[in-house]
C-alpha positions in Angstrom: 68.2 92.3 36.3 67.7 90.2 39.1 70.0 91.3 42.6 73.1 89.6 42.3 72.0 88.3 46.3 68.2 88.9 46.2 66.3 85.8 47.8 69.4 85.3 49.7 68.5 83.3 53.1 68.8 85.5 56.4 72.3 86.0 57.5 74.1 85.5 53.7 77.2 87.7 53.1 78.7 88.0 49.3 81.6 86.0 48.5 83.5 89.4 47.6 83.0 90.4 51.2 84.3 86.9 52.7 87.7 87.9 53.5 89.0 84.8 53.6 87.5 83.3 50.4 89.8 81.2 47.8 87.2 80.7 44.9 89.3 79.7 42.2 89.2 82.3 38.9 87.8 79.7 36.1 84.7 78.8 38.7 84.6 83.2 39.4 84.2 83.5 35.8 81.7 80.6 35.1 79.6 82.0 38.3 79.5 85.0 36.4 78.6 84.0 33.4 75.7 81.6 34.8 74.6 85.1 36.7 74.6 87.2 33.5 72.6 84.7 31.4 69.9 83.9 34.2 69.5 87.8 34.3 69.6 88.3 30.8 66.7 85.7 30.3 64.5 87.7 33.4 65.4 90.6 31.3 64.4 89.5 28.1 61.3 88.5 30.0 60.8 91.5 31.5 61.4 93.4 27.7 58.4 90.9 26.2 56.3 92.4 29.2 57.0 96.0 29.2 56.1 95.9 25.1 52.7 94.5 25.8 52.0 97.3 28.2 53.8 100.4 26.5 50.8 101.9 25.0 49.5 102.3 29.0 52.3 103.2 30.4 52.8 106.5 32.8 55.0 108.2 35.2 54.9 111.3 37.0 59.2 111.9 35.5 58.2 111.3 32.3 59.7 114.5 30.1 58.3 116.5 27.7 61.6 116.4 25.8 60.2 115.2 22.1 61.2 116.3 18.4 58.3 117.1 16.3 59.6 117.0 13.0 62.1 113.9 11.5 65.5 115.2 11.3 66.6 115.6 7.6 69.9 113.3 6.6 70.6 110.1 4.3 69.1 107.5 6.2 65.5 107.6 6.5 65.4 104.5 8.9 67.6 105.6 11.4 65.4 109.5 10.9 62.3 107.3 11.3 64.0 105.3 14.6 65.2 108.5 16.1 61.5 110.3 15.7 59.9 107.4 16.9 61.8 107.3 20.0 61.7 111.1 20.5 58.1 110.7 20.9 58.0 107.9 23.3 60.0 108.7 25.9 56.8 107.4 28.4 57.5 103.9 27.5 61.2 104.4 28.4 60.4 106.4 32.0 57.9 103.6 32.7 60.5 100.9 32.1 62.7 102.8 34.4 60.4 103.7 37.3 58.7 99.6 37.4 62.6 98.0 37.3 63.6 101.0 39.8 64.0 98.8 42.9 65.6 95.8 41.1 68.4 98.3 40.3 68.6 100.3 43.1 69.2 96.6 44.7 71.8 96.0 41.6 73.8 99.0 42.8 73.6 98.3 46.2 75.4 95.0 45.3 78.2 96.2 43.5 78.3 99.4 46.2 79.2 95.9 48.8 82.5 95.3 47.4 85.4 97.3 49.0 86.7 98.3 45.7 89.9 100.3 46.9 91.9 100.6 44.0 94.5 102.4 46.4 95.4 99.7 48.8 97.2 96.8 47.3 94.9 94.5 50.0 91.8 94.8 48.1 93.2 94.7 44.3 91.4 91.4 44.7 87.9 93.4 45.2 88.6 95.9 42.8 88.8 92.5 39.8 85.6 91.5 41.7 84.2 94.7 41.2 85.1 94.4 37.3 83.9 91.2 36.9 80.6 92.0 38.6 80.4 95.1 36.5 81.0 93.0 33.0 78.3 90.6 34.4 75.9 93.1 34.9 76.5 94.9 31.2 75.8 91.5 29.7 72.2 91.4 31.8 71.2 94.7 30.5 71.5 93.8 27.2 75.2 95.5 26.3 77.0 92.6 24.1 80.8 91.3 24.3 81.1 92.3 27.6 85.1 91.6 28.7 86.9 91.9 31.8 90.7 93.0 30.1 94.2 93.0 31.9 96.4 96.1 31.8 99.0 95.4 34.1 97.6 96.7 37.1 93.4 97.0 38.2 91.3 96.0 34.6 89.3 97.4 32.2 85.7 96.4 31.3 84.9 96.3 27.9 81.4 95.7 26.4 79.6 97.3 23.6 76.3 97.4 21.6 76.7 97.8 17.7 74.8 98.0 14.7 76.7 95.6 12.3 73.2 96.6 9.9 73.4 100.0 10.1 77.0 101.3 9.5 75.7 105.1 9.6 74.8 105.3 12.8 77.6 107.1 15.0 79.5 105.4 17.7 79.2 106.7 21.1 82.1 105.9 23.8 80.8 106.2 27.2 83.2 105.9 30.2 82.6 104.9 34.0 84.8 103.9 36.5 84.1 101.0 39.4 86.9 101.3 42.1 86.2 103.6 45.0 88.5 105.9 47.4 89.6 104.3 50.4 87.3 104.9 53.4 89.6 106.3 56.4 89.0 107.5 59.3 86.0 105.0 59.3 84.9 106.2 62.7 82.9 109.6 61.4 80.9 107.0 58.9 77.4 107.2 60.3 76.8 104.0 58.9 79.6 101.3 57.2 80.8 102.4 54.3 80.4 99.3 52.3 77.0 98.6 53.7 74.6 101.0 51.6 71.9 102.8 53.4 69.0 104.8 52.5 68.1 108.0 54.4 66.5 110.8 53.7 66.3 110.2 50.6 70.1 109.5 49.9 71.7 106.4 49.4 75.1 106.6 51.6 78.1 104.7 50.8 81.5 104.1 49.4 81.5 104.9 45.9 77.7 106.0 45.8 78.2 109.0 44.1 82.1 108.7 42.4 81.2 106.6 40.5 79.1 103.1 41.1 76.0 105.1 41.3 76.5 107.2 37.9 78.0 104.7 36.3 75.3 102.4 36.6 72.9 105.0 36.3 74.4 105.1 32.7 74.4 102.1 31.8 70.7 101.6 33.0 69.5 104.3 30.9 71.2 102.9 28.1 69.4 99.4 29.1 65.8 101.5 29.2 66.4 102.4 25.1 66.7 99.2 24.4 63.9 97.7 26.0 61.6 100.1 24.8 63.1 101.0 21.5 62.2 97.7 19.5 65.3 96.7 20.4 67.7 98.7 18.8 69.6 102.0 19.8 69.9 105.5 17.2 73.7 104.7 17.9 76.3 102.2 18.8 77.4 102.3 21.8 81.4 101.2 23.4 81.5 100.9 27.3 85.1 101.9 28.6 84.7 101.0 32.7 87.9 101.3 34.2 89.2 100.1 37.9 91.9 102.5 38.5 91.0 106.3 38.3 91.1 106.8 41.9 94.7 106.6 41.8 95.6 108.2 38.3 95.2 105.7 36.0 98.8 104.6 36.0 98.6 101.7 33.4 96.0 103.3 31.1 98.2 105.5 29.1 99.9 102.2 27.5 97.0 100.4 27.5 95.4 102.6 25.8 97.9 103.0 23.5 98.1 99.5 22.9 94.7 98.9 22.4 92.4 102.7 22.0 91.6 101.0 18.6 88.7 99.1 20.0 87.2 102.3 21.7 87.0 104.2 18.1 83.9 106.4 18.3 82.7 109.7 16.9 82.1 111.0 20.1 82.7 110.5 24.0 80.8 111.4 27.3 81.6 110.8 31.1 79.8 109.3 33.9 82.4 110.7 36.3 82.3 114.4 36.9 79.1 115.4 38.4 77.1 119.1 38.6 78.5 122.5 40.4 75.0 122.4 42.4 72.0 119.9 43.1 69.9 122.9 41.7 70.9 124.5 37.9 72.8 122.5 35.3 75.9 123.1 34.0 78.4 121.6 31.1 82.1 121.5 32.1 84.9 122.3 29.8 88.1 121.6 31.5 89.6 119.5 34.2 92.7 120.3 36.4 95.5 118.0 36.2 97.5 116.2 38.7 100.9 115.2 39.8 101.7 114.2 43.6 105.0 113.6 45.6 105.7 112.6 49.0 108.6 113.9 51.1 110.5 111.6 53.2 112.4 113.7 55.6 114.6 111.2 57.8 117.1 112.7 60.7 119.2 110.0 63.3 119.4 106.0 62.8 116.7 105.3 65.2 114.1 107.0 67.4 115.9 109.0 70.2 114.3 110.4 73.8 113.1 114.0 73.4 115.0 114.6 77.2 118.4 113.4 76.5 118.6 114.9 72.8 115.6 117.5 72.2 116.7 120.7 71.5 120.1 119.8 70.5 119.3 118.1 67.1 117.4 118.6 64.7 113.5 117.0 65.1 112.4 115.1 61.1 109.1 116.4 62.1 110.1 120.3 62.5 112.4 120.2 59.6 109.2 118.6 57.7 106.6 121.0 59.0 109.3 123.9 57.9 109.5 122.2 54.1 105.6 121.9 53.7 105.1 125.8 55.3 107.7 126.9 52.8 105.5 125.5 49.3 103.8 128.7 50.5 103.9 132.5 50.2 102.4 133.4 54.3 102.0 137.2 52.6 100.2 136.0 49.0 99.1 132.5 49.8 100.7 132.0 46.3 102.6 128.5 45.5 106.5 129.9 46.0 108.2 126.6 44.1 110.2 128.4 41.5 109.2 128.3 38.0 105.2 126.6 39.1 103.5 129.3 37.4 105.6 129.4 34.3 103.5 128.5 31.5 100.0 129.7 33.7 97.8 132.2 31.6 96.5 135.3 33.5 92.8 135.1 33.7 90.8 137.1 31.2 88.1 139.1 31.8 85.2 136.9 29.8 86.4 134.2 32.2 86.4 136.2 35.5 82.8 137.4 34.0 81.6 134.1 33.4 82.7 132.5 36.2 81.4 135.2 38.9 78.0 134.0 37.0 78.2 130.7 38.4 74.7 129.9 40.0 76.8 129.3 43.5 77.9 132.0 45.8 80.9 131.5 47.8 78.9 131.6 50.9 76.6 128.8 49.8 79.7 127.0 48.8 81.6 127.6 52.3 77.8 127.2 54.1 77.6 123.8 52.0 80.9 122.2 53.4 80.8 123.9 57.3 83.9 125.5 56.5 83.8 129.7 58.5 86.2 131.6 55.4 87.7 131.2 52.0 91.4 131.4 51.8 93.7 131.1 48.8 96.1 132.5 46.1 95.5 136.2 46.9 93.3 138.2 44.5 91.3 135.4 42.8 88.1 134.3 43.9 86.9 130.3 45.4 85.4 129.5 42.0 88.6 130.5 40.3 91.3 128.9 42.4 89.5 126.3 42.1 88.3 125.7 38.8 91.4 127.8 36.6 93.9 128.2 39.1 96.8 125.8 39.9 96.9 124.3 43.9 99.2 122.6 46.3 98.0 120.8 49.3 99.5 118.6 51.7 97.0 115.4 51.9 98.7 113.2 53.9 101.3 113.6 56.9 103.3 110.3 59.0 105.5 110.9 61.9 106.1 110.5 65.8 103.8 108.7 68.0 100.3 108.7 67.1 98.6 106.4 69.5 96.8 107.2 72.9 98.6 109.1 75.4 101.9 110.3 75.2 105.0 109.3 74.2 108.3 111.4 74.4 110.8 110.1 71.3 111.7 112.4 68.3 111.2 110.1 65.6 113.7 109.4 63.0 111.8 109.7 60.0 108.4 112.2 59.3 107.1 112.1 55.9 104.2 114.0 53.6 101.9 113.5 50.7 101.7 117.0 48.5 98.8 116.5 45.6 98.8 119.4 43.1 96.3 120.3 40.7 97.4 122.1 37.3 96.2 123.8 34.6 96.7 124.1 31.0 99.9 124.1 29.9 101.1 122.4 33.1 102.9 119.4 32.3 103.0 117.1 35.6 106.7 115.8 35.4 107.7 119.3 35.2 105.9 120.5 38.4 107.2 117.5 40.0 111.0 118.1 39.1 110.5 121.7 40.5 109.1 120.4 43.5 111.8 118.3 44.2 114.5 121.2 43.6 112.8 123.5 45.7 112.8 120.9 48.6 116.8 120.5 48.5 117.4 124.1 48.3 115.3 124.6 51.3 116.5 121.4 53.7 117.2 122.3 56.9 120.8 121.0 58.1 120.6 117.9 59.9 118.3 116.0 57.9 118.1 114.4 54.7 115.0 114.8 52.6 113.8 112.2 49.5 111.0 113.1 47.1 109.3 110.3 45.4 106.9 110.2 42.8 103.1 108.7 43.3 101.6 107.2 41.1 98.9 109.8 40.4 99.3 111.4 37.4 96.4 113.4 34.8 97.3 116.1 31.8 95.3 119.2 32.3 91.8 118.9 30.0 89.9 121.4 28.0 86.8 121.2 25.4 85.5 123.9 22.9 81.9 125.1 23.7 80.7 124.5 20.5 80.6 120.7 19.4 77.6 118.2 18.7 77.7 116.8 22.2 77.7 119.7 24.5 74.5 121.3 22.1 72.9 117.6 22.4 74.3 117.6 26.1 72.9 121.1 27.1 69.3 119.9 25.0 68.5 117.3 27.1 70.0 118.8 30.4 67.2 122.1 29.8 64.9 119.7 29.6 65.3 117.6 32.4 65.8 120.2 34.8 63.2 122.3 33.5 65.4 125.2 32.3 65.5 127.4 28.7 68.9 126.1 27.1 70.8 129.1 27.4 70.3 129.0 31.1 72.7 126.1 31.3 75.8 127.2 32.0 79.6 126.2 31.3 82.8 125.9 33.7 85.9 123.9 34.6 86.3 121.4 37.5 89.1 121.6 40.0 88.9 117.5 39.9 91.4 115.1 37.5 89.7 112.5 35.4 92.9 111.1 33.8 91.4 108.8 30.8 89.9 111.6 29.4 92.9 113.8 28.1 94.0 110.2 27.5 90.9 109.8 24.9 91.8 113.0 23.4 95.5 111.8 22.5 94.6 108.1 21.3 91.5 108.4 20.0 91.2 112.1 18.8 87.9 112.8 21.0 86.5 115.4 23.5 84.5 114.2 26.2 81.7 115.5 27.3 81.2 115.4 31.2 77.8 114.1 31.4 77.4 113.0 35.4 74.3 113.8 37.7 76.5 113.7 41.2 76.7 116.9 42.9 79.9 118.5 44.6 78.2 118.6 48.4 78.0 115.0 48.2 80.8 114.1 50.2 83.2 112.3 47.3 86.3 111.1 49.0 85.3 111.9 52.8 83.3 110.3 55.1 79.6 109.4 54.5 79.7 110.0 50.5 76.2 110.0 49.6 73.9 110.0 45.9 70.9 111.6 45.8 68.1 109.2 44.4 66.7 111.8 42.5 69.8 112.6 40.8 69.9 108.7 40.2 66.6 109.0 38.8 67.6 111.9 36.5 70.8 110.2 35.1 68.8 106.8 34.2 66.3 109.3 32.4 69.1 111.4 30.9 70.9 108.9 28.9 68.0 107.4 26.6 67.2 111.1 25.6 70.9 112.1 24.9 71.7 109.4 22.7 68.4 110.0 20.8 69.4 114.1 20.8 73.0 112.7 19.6 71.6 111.0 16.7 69.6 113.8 15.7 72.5 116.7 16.1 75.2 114.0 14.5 72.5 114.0 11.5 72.1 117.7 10.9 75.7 118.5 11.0 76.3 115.6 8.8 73.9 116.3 6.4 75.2 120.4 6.7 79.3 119.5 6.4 78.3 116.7 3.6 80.3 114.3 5.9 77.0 111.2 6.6 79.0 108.9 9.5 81.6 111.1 10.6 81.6 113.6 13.5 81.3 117.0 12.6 84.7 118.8 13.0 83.6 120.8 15.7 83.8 117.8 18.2 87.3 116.6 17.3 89.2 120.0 16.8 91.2 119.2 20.5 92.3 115.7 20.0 93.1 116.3 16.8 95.7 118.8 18.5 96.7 117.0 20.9 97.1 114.2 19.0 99.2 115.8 16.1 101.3 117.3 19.4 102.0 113.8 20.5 105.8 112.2 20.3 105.6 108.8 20.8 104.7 106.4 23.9 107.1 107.5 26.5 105.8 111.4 25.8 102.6 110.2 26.4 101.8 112.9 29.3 104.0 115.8 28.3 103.1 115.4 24.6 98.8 116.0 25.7 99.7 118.5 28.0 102.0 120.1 25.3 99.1 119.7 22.7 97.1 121.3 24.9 98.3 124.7 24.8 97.5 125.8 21.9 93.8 124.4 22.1 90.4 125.5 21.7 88.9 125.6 24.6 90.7 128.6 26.6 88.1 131.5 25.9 85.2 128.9 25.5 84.7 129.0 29.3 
C-alpha cells in the first residue's frame, strides 16, 4: 500500500492532525474509499510483480519452518494448499522484506493520529483512526471492511472468506487502534505522535500497544495472500476495536448484539506482547480490572492554611489516610475486607513453573531502573504480578499544583485506585467492597464519594493443550530459533477485556499471539517497538495460519469432526458460556464461569 501522505509536498500535515478541521463524514468516507481502491490497485500491481519474481526470491529472515509431508484429512485441495505454502515461505519473506518501507511508512501514518480513546477531545481521532484502519484492511487485500457504531469509540470489521471452500476453519484475529493518553509530555524525547526511528526502535504513541502489532498482523496476513495464489489455508474475521484502553465499556453489548458475525473456530491476539525481547513464551491468563476513584471533599470552598490549618480537617490528609489504609504497612497485603475471598493459594506446580520464567527479578527491576521489589509479603515479582491480585493508586488531584507556593487547604482532593484480579474475582464485587471499606474508614470532617470508572475486564484463563497454542508454540520455536518445549507458558498481570468477552459470546479461547515486549514502555513516556520484533510478527502470522490449518486438519481427521474445532480449544467458553445469565450478568456471569475452568494448573 502506498503511504496514506507519501509524495506529500514539504510542509503537509494530515487532516486528522488539523485540529481545527470540519471535513464533513460522507466526503471522510468517500476520501477513504478513493484511498483504499488506489492502494488496492498498487497492490494488485505489486501481487502480479512479486509472482513473476517468486522463483528468485531471497532474504536473509527467511525460516526454515516447512512441513515435509501433506497433512492427512478430507480435503486434498486445501492439504495440497497448505503443503505448498509450507514450502515457500521465501516467496512470502521476500514479499515482506521489498514492501518493508511502504509499511513501515503505513504505520507511521496511522501512529500520527492522536488516538486517545480516554479523553473525550480526541473521540474524533480515535473514528479517524478506525476509518484509516478499515481503509488500510481493504488495500491489503482483507474484504468487507466496515467501520461499525457501538455507542461509544467503533469497531472495525473486515474479513477474508472462502465462500468455495466451506472446510477451511475460520480464524478471528483481534487488534485494537486507540492509544493511552500521552501525559506528562515533557519526558517524551521526541513527540509522541510524531514517530521516530532510533536505534533501531520506532518511538511513539501506540507503537508497540497496539498500532505496531496490529498492523504487523494484518501485514502478514496480506504477505499469504500475495504469495499464496491468492488464497489463504483459512478464513480469516478482523475484530479491530477503538476502545480497550479504557475497558471496553460498550463491547459487552455489542458484542452481544452482534458476536454472530465474528463466529470462528478459533481466536488469537495482537495485543499482549512477550515476558522478554529474548525466549518466547505463550500466555494463559490475564488479570482483570475494576477501578474507582475517591472524592474526598471537606469545607464549601478553599480556605487559608493560617486562619484555619490545624483546626479542621485538610481533604488532602483525610485522602492520603484513606489510600494508606487499602494497605497492610506490616504485610503489604490489600486490607479491604473480603478482597481475597474467592483467591486460590498458589500451588506448587505454579510457584515451580513460574520461578522458571527466563527473567530474573533483577533483570526485571534492572530493565525498569527501579533499586527493590516490594509487594504482598511472601510471593515473588513474577507472582504478584502475574497470579496475584493488586491495588494501586494511579491517579491523585488536589491543592495547588502550579509553580511556587500557594497556602489554601483545598476543599476537595480526589484519587484513581485501578485493581487487577484474578480468577474468581468478579469486578463489581471488589468495587462494592471498596466502597464499604472507604466509609467505615472516613475520617470525621469530611465526606467521601466513590464512583465507578469505566474500566472494567473479567479475569481470563486458557488450557495449555488446544490447537492454537501447539500451532502457536510451532511457529514461535521456529522463529526464534528454539526446540518447542523450550517455549514456555505464563499469565500476564495486564487486562485485555474482549477477550473473556470472546469466550462468553462466542465460546472461544484466545490465544495471545503479540511480538511487543514488556520493557517497551507501554503506557509511559517514550513507548517504543522494536523493528525486529515488527519484522518477526509480519513473518509470524503467514506461518501460523498455515500451522493452524495443518493442526485444525489432524485433530479433525483424529476426533472425526472435518470443519469444527477440536474440543480442546473450546472447553473454557463453553464454561463460561453455559455459566452466563443473561445481558445484564454479562461480567459476573464470565467471571463466575470462570472458576470452575480449565486453565488453573495448566500454567
Amino acid at each position: 500500500m502506498t503511504s496514506l501522505t507519501a509524495g506529500a509536498p514539504s510542509g503537509f500535515r494530515p487532516w486528522w492532525r488539523r485540529r481545527s478541521s470540519r471535513i464533513a463524514r460522507p466526503a471522510l468516507a468517500v476520501s477513504l474509499c478513493l484511498v483504499a481502491a488506489l492502494a488496492r490497485r498498487a497492490g494488485a500491481a505489486a501481487t502480479t510483480t512479486d509472482a513473476t519474481t517468486t522463483t528468485t526470491a531471497s532474504s536473509t529472515t527467511s525460516s526454515s519452518f516447512s512441513s515435509n509431508t501433506t497433512p492427512t484429512g478430507t480435503d486434498a485441495s486445501v492439504g495440497a494448499e497448505v503443503a505448498a505454502l509450507s514450502t515457500n515461505f521465501t516467496a512470502v519473506d521476500g514479499w515482506l522484506e521489498r514492501h518493508r518501507p511502504t509499511h513501515l511508512d503505513a504505520l507511521k501514518d496511522l501512529l500520527r493520529i492522536p488516538s486517545i480513546s480516554a479523553l473525550s477531545s480526541h473521540a474524533p481521532d480515535v473514528r479517524a483512526a478506525g476509518e484509516w484502519t478499515a481503509a488500510y484492511a481493504t488495500s491489503l487485500g482483507f474484504r468487507n471492511a466496515e467501520v461499525l457504531e457501538t455507542g461509544g469509540h467503533p469497531v472495525v470489521y473486515a474479513d477474508w472468506l472462502d465462500e468455495a471452500d466451506p472446510s477451511k476453519p475460520t480464524v478471528l484475529l483481534y487488534g485494537h487502534f486507540d492509544v493511552q493518553p500521552v501525559d506528562p509530555e515533557e519526558l517524551w524525547v521526541s513527540p509522541p505522535f510524531e514517530p521516530t526511528v532510533r536505534d533501531g526502535n520506532l518511538y511513539a504513541r501506540g507503537a508497540s500497544d497496539d498500532k505496531g502489532n496490529m498492523m504487523a498482523m494484518m501485514v502478514g496476513v496480506a504477505a499469504l495472500l500475495a504469495s499464496g495464489n491468492g488464497g489463504l489455508p483459512v478464513n480469516v474475521k478482523l475484530l479491530l476495536e477503538g476502545q480497550e484502553e479504557i475497558g471496553s465499556p460498550q463491547m459487552p453489548a455489542f458484542l452481544a448484539a452482534h458476536g454472530s458475525r465474528w463466529a470462528a473456530d478459533y481466536a488469537f491476539s495482537a495485543d499482549g506482547g512477550q515476558v522478554t525481547s529474548g525466549p518466547p513464551g505463550i500466555c494463559l491468563g490475564l488479570r482483570g480490572s475494576v477501578a474507582v476513584e475517591l472524592t474526598v471533599t471537606g469545607a464549601t470552598g478553599d480556605l487559608h492554611s493560617g486562619t484555619y490549618g490545624g483546626a479542621i480537617q485538610n481533604p488532602l490528609h483525610a485522602l492520603a489516610k484513606l489510600l494508606a489504609g487499602l494497605h497492610d504497612p506490616r504485610t503489604g497485603a490489600i486490607a479491604v475486607d473480603g478482597f481475597y475471598e474467592h483467591v486460590d493459594a498458589l500451588t506448587a506446580k505454579e510457584r515451580a513453573v513460574l520461578a522458571a520464567l527466563p527473567v530474573t527479578e533483577a533483570d526485571w527491576l534492572a530493565s525498569i531502573g527501579a533499586s527493590a521489589a516490594v509487594g504482598e509479603a511472601g510471593y515473588t515479582s513474577h507472582e504478584r504480578t502475574m497470579v496475584r491480585p493488586s491495588l494501586d493508586v494511579v491517579g491523585m488531584v488536589g491543592g495547588f499544583t502550579g509553580e511556587g507556593l500557594k497556602t489554601v487547604l483545598p476543599a476537595r482532593a480526589s484519587a484513581k485506585v485501578s485493581c487487577r484480579l484474578v480468577p474468581a474475582q468478579v469486578p463489581e464485587d471488589i468495587a462494592a467492597k471498596i466502597a464499604a471499606h472507604v466509609a467505615a474508614h472516613t475520617p470525621p470532617g469530611v465526606s467521601v464519594e466513590v464512583t465507578r470508572l469505566p474500566f472494567v475486564a473479567v479475569p481470563y484463563a486458557m488450557p495449555r493443550e488446544s490447537t492454537a497454542n501447539t500451532a502457536a508454540a510451532a511457529v514461535l520455536a521456529d522463529l526464534y530459533a528454539v526446540p518447542v518445549g523450550d517455549v514456555f507458558y505464563y499469565r500476564m498481570g495486564g487486562s485485555i477485556p474482549v477477550v473473556s468477552l470472546i469466550q462468553r459470546h462466542l465460546g472461544l479461547d484466545t490465544t495471545l499471539f503479540a511480538f511487543g515486549a514488556a520493557d517497551e514502555a507501554v503506557h509511559a513516556p517514550n513507548e517504543y517497538f522494536r523493528l525486529a520484533s515488527w519484522d518477526r510478527a509480519t513473518r509470524a502470522y503467514p506461518r501460523l495460519l498455515v500451522r493452524l490449518a495443518e493442526e485444525h486438519r489432524r485433530a479433525a481427521a483424529a476426533t472425526g469432526a472435518a470443519g469444527r474445532a477440536p474440543p480442546a480449544q473450546r472447553t473454557m467458553g463453553e464454561e463460561v458460556a453455559a455459566s452466563a445469565a443473561g445481558a445484564d450478568g454479562d461480567v459476573q456471569a464470565a467471571a463466575e464461569g470462570l472458576v470452575s475452568g480449565g486453565g488453573k494448573d495448566d500454567l
